[in-house]
C-alpha positions as CSV (number, residue, x, y, z in Angstrom):
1,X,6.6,64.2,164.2
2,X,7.2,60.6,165.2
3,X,8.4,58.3,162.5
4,X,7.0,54.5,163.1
5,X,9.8,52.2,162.2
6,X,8.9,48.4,160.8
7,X,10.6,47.3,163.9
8,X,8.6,48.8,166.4
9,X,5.7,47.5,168.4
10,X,2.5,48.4,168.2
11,X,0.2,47.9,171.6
12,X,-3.9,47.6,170.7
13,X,-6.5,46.8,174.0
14,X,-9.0,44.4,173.0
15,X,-11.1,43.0,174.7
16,X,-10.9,40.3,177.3
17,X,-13.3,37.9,175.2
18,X,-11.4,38.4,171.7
19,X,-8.6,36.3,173.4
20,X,-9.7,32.8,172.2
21,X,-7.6,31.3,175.5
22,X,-8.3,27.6,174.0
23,X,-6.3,28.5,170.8
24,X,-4.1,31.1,172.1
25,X,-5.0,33.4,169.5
26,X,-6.6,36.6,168.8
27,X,-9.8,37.5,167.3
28,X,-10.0,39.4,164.1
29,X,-13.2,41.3,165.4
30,X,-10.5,42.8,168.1
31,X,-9.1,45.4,164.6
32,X,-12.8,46.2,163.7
33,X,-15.2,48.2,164.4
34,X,-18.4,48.1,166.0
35,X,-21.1,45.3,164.4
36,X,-18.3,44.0,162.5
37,X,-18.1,47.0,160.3
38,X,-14.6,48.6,159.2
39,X,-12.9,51.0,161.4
40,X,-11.0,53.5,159.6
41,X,-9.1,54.5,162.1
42,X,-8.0,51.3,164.7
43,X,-6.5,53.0,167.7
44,X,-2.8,51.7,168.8
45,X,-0.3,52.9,170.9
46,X,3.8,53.2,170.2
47,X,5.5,51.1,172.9
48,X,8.2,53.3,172.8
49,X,6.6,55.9,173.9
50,X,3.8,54.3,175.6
51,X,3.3,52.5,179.2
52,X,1.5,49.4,178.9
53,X,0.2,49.5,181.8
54,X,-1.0,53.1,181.6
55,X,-2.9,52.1,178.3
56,X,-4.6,49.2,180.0
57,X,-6.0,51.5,182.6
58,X,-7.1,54.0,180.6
59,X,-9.6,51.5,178.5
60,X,-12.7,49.9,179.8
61,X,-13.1,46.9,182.0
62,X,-12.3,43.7,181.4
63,X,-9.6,44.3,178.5
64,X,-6.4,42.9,177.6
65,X,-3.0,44.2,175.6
66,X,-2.2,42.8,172.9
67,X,1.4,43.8,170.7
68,X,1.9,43.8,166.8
69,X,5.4,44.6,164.9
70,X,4.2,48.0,162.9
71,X,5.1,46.0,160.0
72,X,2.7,43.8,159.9
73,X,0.1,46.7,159.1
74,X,2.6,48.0,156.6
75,X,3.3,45.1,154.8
76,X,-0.4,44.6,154.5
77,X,-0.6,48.0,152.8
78,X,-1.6,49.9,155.5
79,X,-0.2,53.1,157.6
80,X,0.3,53.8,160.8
81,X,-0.1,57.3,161.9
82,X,0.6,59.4,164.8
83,X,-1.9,60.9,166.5
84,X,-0.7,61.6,170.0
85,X,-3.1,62.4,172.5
86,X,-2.9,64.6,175.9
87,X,-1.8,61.7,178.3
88,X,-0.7,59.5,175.5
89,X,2.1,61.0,173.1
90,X,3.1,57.2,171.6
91,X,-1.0,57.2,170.8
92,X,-1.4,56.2,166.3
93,X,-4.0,54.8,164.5
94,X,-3.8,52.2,161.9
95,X,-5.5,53.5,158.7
96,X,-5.5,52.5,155.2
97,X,-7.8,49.7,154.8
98,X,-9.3,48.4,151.6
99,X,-12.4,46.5,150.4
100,X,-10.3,43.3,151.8
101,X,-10.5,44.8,155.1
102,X,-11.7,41.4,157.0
103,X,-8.7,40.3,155.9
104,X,-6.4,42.2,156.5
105,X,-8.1,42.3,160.4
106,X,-7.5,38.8,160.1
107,X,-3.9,39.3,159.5
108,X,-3.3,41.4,161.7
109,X,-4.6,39.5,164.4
110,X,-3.0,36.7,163.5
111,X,0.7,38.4,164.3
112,X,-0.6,39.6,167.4
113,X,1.0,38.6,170.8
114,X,-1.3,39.1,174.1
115,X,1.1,41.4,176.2
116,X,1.4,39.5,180.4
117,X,-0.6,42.0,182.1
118,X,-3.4,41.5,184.3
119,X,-6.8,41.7,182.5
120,X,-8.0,45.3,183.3
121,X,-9.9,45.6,186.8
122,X,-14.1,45.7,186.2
């Protein structure tokens, strides 16, 4: 099994529109889930194991890459666990999150770099 060091980086697609371009930040609703509910399980990829641009292609239109140190999730209590799929080995999922979910979103977008790749082709 892989073993997710505090060091490494963590790639998430989000999409295009959860790039606030005017503040060069990232939306909290980009580590939620659908209607601004909790997801229990916010997919990420391993860049070490991972192809950015490989990941980018495989989501849906118009997305972006964003990239998070895994210990920002860890220092906010949370785990990140492999779960390495067919074409994507470096594949995890954040999990872990508590009634302060929103904010710990919020933090976790807030340490997120947007990854300079094209947006992903409609």
């Amino acid at each position: 099994m892989t073993r997710i060091e505090r060091d490494d980086d963590l790639y998430r697609r989000i999409l295009d529109y959860y790039y606030v371009a005017a503040e060069n930040r990232i939306s909290s609703a980009a580590f939620m889930g659908r209607k601004g509910k909790v997801d229990p399980e916010v997919s990420v990829y391993l860049a070490r194991l991972s192809d950015p641009k490989a990941v980018l292609r495989a989501g849906t239109p118009k997305q972006r890459l964003a990239s998070l140190k895994a210990a920002v999730p860890f220092d906010l209590g949370l785990s990140v666990r492999p779960m390495p799929e067919d074409d994507f080995p470096g594949h995890c999922v954040i999990t872990g999150f508590s009634t302060n979910w929103k904010e710990q979103c919020a933090r976790l977008a807030e340490r997120c770099t947007l990854v300079d790749l094209p947006i992903a082709d409609e």
